[in-house]
C-alpha positions in Angstrom: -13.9 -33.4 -72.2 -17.0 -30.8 -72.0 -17.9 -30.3 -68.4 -21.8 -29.2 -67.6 -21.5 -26.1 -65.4 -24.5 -24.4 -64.0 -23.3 -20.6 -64.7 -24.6 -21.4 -68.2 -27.8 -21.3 -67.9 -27.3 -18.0 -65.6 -25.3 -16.9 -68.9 -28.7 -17.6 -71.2 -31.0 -15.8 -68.6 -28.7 -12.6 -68.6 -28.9 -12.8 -72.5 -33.0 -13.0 -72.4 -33.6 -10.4 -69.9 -30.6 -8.0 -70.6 -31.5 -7.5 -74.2 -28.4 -5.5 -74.6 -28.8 -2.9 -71.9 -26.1 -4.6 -69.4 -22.9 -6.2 -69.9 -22.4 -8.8 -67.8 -19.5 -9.2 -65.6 -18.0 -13.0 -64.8 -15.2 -12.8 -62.1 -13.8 -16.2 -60.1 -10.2 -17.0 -59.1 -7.5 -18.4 -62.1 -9.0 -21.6 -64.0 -12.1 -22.0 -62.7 -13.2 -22.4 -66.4 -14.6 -18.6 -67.2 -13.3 -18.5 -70.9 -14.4 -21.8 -71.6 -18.0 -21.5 -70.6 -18.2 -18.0 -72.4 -16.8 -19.3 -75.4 -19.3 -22.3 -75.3 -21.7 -19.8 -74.9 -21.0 -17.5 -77.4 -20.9 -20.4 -80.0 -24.2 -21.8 -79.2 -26.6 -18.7 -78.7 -24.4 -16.3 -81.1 -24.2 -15.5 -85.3 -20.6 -14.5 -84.7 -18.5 -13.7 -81.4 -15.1 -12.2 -80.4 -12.7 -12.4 -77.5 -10.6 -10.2 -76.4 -7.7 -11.4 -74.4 -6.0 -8.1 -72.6 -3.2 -10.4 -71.7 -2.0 -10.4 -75.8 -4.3 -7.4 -77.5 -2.4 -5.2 -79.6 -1.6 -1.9 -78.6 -3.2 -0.4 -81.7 -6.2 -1.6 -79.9 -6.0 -0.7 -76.2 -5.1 3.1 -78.1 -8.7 2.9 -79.8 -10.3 2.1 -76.3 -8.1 5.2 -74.8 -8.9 7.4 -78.5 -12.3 6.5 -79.8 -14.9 6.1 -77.0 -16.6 9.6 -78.7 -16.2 7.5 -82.0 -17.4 4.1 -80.9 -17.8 3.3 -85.1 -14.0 3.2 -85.0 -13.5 1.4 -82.0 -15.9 -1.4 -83.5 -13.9 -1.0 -86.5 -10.6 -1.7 -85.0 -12.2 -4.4 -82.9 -13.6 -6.4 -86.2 -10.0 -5.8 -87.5 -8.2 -7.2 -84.7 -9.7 -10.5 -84.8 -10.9 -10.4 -88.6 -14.2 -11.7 -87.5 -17.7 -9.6 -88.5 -19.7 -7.8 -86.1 -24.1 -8.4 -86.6 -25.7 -5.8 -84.4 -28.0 -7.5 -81.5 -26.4 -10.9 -83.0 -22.9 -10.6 -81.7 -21.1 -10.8 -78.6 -17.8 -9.2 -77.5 -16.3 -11.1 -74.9 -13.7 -8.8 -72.8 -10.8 -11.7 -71.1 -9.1 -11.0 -68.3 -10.3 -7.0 -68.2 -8.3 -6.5 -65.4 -5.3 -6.7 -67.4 -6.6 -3.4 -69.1 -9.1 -1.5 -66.6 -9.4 1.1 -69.2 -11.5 -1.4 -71.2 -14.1 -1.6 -68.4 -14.6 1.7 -68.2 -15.4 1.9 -71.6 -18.5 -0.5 -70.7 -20.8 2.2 -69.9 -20.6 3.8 -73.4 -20.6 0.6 -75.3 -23.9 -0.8 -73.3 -25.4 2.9 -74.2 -24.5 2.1 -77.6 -26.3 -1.3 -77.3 -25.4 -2.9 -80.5 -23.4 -5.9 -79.4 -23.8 -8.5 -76.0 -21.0 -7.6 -73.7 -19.2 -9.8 -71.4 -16.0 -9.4 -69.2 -14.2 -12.1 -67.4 -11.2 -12.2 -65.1 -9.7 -13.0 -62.5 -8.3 -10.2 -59.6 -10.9 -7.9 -60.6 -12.1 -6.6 -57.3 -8.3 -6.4 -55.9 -8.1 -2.6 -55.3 -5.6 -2.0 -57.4 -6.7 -3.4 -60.5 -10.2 -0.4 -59.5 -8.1 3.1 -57.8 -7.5 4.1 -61.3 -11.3 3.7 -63.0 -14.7 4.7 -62.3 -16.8 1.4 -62.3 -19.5 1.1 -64.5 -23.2 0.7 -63.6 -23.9 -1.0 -65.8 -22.6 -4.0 -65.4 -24.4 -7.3 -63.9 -22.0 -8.9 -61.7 -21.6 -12.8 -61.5 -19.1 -15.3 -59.7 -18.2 -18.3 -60.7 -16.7 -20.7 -59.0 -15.0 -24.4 -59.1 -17.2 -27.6 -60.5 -19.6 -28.1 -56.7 -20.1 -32.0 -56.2 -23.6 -31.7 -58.8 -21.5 -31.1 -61.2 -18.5 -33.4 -60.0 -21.1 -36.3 -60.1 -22.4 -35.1 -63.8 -19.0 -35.1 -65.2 -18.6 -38.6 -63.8 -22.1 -39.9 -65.3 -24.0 -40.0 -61.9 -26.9 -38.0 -63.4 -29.6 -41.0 -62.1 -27.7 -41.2 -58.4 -27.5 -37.4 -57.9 -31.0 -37.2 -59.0 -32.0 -40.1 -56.3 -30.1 -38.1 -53.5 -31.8 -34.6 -54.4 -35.3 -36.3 -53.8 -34.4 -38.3 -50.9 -33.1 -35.3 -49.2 -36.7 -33.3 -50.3 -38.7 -36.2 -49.0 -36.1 -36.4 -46.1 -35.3 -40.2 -46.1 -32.0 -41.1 -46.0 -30.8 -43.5 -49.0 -30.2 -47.5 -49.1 -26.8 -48.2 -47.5 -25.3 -49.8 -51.1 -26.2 -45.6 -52.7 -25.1 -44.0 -49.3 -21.3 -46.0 -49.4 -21.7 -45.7 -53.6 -22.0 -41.8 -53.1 -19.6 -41.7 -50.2 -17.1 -42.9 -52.3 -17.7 -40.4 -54.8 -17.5 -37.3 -52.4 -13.9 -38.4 -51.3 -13.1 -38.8 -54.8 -14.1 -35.3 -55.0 -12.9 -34.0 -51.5 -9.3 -35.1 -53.3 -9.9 -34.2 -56.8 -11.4 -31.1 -56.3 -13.4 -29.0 -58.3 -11.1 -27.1 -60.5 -12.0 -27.7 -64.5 -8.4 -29.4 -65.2 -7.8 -31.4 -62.6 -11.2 -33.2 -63.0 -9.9 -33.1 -67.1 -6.9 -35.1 -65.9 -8.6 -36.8 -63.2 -11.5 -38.5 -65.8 -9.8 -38.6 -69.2 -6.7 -40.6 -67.5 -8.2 -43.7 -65.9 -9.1 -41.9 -62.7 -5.6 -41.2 -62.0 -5.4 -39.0 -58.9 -1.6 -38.4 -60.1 -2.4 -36.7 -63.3 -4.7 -34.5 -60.8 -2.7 -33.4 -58.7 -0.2 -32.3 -61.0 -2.8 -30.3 -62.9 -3.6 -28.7 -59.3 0.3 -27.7 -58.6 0.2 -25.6 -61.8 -2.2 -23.8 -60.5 -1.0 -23.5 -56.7 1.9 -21.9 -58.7 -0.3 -19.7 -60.7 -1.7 -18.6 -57.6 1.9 -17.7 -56.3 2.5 -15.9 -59.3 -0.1 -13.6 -58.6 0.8 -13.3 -54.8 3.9 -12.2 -55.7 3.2 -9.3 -58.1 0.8 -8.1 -55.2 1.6 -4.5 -54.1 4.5 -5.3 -52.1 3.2 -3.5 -48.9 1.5 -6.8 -48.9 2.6 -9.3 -50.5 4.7 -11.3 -48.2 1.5 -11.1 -46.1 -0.3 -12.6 -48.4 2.4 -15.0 -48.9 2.5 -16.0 -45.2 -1.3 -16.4 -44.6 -1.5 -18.6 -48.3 1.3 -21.2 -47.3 0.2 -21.7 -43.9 -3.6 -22.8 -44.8 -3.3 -26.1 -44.3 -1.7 -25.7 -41.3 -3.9 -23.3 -39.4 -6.5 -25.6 -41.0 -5.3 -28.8 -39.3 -5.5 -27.0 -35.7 -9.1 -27.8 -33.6 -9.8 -24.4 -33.7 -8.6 -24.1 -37.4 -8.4 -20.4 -36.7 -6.2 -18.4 -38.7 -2.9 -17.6 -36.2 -0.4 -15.0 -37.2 1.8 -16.7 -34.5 2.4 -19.3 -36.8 4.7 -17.3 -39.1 4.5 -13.6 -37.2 5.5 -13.8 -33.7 4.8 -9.9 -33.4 1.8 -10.0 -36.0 -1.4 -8.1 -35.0 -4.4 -8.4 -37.5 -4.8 -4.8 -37.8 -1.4 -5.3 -39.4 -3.1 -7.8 -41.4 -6.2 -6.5 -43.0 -5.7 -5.7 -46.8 -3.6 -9.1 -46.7 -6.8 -10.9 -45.6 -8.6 -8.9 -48.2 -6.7 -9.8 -50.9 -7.0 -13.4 -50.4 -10.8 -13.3 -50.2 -11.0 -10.8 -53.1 -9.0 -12.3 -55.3 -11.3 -15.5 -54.3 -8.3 -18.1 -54.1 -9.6 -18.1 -50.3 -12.9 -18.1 -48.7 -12.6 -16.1 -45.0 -15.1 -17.1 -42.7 -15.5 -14.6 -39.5 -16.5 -14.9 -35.9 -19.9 -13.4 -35.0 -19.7 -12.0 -31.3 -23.7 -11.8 -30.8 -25.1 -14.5 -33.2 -28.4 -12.8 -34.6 -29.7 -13.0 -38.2 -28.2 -9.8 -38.6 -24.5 -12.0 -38.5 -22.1 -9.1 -40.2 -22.9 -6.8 -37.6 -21.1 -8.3 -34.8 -18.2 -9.4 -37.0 -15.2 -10.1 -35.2 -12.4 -9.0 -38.2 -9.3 -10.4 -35.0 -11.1 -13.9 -35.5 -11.0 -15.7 -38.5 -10.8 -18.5 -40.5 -9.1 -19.3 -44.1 -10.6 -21.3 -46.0 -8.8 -22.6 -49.7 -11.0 -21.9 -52.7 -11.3 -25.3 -53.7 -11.0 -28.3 -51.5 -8.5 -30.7 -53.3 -6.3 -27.6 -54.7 -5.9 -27.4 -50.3 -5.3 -31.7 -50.3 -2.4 -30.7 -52.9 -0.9 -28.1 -50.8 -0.8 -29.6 -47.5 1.1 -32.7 -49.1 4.2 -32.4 -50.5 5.0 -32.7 -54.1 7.2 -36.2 -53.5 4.6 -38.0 -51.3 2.5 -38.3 -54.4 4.6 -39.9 -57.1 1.8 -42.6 -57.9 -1.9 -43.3 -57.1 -1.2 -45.0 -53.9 -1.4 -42.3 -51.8 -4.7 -41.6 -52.7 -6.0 -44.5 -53.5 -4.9 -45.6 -49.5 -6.8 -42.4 -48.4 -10.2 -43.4 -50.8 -10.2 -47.3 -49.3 -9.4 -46.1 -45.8 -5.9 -47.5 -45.2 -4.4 -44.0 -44.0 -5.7 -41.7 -42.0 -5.4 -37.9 -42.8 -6.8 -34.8 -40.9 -10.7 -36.0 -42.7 -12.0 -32.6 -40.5 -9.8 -30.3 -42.0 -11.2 -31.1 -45.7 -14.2 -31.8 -44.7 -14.9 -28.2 -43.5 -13.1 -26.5 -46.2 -15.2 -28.2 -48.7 -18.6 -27.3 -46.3 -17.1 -23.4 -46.7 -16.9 -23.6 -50.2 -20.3 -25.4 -50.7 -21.9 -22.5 -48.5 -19.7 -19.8 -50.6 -20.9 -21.0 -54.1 -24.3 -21.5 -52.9 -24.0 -17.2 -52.6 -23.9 -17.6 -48.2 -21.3 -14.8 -46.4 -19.5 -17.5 -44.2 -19.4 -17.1 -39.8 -19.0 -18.7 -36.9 -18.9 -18.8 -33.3 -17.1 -19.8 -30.3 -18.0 -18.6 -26.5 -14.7 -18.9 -23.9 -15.7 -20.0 -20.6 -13.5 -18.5 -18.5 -14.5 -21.2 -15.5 -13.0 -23.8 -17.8 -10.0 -21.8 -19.5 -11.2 -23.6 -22.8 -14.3 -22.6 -25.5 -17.1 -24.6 -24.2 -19.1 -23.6 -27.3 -17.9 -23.8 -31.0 -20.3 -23.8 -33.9 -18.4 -24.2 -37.3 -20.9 -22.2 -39.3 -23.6 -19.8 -39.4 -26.5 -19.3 -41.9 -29.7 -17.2 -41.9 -33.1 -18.8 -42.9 -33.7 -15.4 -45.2 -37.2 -15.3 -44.2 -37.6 -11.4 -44.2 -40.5 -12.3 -41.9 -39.4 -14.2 -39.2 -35.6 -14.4 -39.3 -33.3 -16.8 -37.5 -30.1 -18.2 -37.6 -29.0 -21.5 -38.7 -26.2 -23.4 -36.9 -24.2 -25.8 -38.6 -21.6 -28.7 -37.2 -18.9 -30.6 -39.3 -18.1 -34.2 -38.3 -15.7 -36.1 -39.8 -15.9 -39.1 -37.6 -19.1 -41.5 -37.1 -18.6 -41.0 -33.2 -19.2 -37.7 -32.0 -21.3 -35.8 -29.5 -23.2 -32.7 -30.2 -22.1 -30.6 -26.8 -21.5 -27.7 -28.0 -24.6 -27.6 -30.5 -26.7 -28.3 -27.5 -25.3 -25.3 -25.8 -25.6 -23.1 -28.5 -29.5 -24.0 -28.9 -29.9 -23.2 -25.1 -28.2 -20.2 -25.2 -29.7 -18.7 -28.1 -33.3 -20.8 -28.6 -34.8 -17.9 -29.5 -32.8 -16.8 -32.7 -32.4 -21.1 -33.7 -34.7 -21.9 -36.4 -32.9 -25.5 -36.7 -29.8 -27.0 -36.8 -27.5 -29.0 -39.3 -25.1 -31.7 -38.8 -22.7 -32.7 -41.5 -21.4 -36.2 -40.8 -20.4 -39.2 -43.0 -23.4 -41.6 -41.9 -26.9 -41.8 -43.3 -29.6 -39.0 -43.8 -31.5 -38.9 -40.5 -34.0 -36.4 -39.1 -35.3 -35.2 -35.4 -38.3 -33.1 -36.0 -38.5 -32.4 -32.3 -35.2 -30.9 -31.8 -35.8 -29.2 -35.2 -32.6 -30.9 -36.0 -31.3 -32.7 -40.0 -28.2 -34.9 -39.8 -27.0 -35.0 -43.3 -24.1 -36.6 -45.1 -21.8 -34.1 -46.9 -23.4 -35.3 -50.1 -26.3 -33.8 -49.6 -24.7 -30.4 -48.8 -25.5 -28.5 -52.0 -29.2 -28.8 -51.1 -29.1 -27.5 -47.9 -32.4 -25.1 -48.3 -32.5 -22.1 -45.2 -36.5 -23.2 -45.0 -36.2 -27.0 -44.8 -38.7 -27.4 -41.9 -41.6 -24.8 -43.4 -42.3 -27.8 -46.5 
């Protein structure tokens, strides 16, 4: 089935402002769908394109890219050859798959956009990993994109929810909440989604099998693997770092704190130790890290603590597959118990992760905060996440609270908003009830429905 992603029409704006004079690059973790929206893209708004996969190119080829940069005639030459497809200046696109495969290629970029004859895009996966870079000088003139797994719009497109998803955007602008029949309707399609996840196959599998949550999550194990894979031909300085951090997620995850704790599988570890493992993970954007802000102000990365942080997993039902085990889930059942409400699971632990990677594809650097009262030996302040309202004018922070239960108290938020009233603009809290709204406390309880249209100047319309 063809799924509607929203990249595409960032594709068609590149195209109509670009005009040839940057190549644009697409980067996202493994099978987030970048080839498949490039090639849809290409074959709609192109007279002819070609794709280069670096994984299979000949070698004939990859000399001409080392050979004939002075001679770029040639190089077009050998490309046309290669895939016996004609090149139409201004009316072609070269697509370069999986560049990191063949960094040599993306160096090349900054002659061929001088050139300006063809569109140029490059997609892959791994690309900002530092080793896939030492050895090249990056071009400038490349446009940089990231794409990411389906986010619930595009979840509820692909299941024909166009009318519903349009009802919840303009309830949450007009700030109602909806009838309780659409609230529980759309409720029940977020945990469909919260399980299924966002990754292009598994929502294949998921809809063109009778909703089967099994075909799902075997679609999402290939991938876990994939992502192994790639672990594993990490530089090995690292790699069994990485290793360690990746197969613990759920399980640092499932903690209150959900803090990442290298005393979970490094009894000596110290983050220091740590650091390019941690980068990888987020670079390679199979993870989204999320770190503590010492002095919460709008200016959040300066007061990073890099010794506190949390790991999020990419995509939210990819992390439901890896924190179950492969022979809990022969059939449906299990998730069909978990949908209807007949077994509990850690509904917190999801929850967040999918609230992280709402924020992350919605272009926010993820924080958060915590403040240890030393009277009480405990944190008597934990805020999951922090936004900015990016109002270069009068800046503030934005706190935001994950609930997973409909019974819950707002402690901590309350603290946080005394302690720092003068830096709050307002205040979010993500729960599974209805849409409700306390303009004096400046103060939008939303379900996680309504996430993706969180907007950072909600109380200035």
């Amino acid at each position: 089935m063809e799924l509607q992603r929203e990249i595409y029409q960032k594709l068609k704006d590149w195209k109509n402002s670009s005009n040839g004079k940057t190549a644009l690059l697409i980067e996202g973790a493994r099978r987030v769908g970048k080839t498949t929206i490039v090639k849809k893209f290409a074959e709609e708004n192109y007279k002819s394109y070609i794709l280069l996969d670096f994984n299979v190119v000949s070698n004939k080829l990859k000399n001409s890219f080392q050979n004939n940069l002075g001679n770029l005639d040639l190089l077009y030459q050998d490309i046309s050859l290669e895939k016996n497809t004609e090149l139409f200046p201004r009316h072609t696109l070269i697509i370069f798959d999986e560049i990191q495969a063949f960094p040599r290629a993306r160096e090349a970029i900054k002659y061929l956009v001088q050139d300006g004859r063809y569109d140029l895009i490059e997609t892959g996966s791994l690309i900002s990993i530092k080793e896939n870079v030492s050895t090249i000088t990056i071009p400038s003139e490349e446009e940089k994109i990231k794409m990411y797994p389906l986010n619930f719009e595009e979840f509820m497109l692909a299941k024909n929810e166009k009318i519903l998803l349009s009802h919840i955007k303009d309830c949450f602008e007009k700030k109602i909440k909806l009838d309780r029949f659409y609230h529980n309707k759309a409720m029940r399609i977020f945990y469909e989604y919260l399980l299924v996840g966002g990754m292009p196959q598994s929502v294949t599998e998921y809809l063109e099998n009778n909703l089967s949550f099994y075909k799902s999550d075997k679609a999402k194990r290939d991938i876990l693997s994939l992502y192994e894979d790639d672990i594993k031909k990490s530089r090995q300085k690292y790699s069994s770092k990485v290793e360690a951090i990746f197969s613990h997620i759920p399980s640092n995850l499932s903690t209150h704190e959900k803090k990442l704790k290298l005393n979970t599988f490094d009894q000596n570890g110290k983050f220091s130790n740590y650091d390019e493992s941690l980068y990888w993970l987020g670079d390679s954007m199979i993870c989204n890290l999320c770190y503590k802000t010492n002095d919460p102000n709008v200016g959040l990365s300066l007061t990073l603590n890099d010794k506190e942080v949390k790991c999020y997993l990419g995509d939210t039902g990819l992390l439901f597959s890896q924190a179950f085990n492969e022979n809990q889930i022969k059939t449906d059942n299990l998730y069909n118990a978990i949908i209807s409400g007949k077994l509990s699971i850690n509904k917190g632990m999801l929850l967040e992760n999918y609230v992280a990677q709402a924020l992350t594809s919605m272009s926010k650097k993820l924080f958060f905060y915590t403040h240890y009262s030393n009277e009480k030996h405990r944190n008597d302040i934990e805020i999951d996440f922090l936004i900015s309202n990016e109002v270069k004018t009068n800046l503030k922070i934005i706190p935001i609270e994950v609930k997973s239960s409909t019974n819950y108290t707002t402690t901590s938020l309350d603290k946080f908003k005394e302690k720092f009233k003068n830096r709050v603009y307002y205040s979010i809290i993500i729960h599974p009830k209805e849409f409700s709204i306390d303009h004096e406390n400046k103060t939008i309880k939303i379900p996680p429905y309504m996430v993706p249209f969180i907007d950072s100047n909600y109380f200035d319309e």
